[in-house]
C-alpha positions as CSV (number, residue, x, y, z in Angstrom):
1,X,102.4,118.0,101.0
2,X,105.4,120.0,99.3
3,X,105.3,121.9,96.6
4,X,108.6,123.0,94.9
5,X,109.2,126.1,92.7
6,X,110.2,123.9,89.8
7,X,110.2,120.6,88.3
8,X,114.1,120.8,88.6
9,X,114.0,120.8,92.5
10,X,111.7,118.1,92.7
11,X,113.7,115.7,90.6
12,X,116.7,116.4,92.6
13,X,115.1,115.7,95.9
14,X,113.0,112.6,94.4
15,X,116.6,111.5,92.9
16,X,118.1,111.7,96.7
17,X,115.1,109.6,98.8
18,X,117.3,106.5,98.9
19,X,119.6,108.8,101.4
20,X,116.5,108.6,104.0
21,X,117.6,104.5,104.0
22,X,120.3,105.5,106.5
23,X,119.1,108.3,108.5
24,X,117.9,107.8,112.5
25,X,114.9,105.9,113.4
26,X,113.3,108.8,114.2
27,X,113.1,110.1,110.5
28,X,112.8,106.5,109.6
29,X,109.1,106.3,108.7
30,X,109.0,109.0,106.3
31,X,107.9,108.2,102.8
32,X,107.9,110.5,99.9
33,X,106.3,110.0,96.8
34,X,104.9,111.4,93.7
35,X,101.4,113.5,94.1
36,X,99.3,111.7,91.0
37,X,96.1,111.7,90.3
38,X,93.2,108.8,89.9
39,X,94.4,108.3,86.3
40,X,97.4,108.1,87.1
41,X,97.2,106.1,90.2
42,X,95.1,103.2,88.4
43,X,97.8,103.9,85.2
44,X,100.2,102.9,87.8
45,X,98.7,100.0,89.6
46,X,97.8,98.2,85.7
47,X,101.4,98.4,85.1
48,X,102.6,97.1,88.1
49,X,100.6,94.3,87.7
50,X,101.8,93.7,83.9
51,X,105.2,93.9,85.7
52,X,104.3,91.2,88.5
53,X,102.9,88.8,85.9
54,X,106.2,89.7,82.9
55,X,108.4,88.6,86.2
56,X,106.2,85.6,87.0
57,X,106.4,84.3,82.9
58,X,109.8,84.9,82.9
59,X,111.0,81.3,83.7
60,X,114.7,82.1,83.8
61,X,114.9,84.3,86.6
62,X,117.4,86.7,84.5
63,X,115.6,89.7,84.5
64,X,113.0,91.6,86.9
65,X,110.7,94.1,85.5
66,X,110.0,97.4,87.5
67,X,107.8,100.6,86.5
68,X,109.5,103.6,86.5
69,X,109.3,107.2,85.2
70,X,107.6,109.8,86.5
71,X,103.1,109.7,86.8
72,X,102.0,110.0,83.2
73,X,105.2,109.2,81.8
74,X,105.4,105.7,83.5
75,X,106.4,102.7,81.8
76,X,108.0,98.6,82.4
77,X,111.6,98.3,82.1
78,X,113.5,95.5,82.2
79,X,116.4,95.0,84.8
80,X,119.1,92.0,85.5
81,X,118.4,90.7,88.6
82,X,121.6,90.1,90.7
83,X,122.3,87.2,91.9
84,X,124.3,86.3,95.0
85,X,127.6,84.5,94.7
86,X,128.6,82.5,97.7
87,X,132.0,81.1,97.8
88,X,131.8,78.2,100.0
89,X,135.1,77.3,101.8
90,X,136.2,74.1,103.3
């Protein structure tokens, strides 16, 4: 566990994790995440779920819906999903 001096420092390194997606395989199974409590771990798992199921109703396929923020300040946002375009040539 790390603790940094201020809530600043944190954010900045929690803002720069998706770097570690490129690093060497030997750094490759480290995994950083927020320290939360039981509250906010079970606050956490109820809105993924709510997310899963909002992503599962929606029958267009336009949008997925993620949970983000930081533990106590969580919440379901709603995000285009890309989609892939092929170009198919002859």
């Amino acid at each position: 566990m790390v603790q940094f001096a201020s809530y600043s420092i944190k954010n900045l390194v929690m803002e720069s994790l998706y770097k570690l997606r490129n690093v060497d395989k030997k750094f490759a199974g480290i995994n950083v995440a927020h320290d939360m409590t039981p509250k906010e771990r079970s606050e956490c798992k109820k809105l993924v779920s709510e997310a899963k199921q909002k992503e599962a109703d929606d029958s267009s396929g336009e949008y997925m819906y993620r949970v983000r923020g930081y533990p106590g300040k969580m919440r379901i946002v709603q995000i285009k999903a890309r989609r892939s375009t092929q170009v198919l040539r002859p």
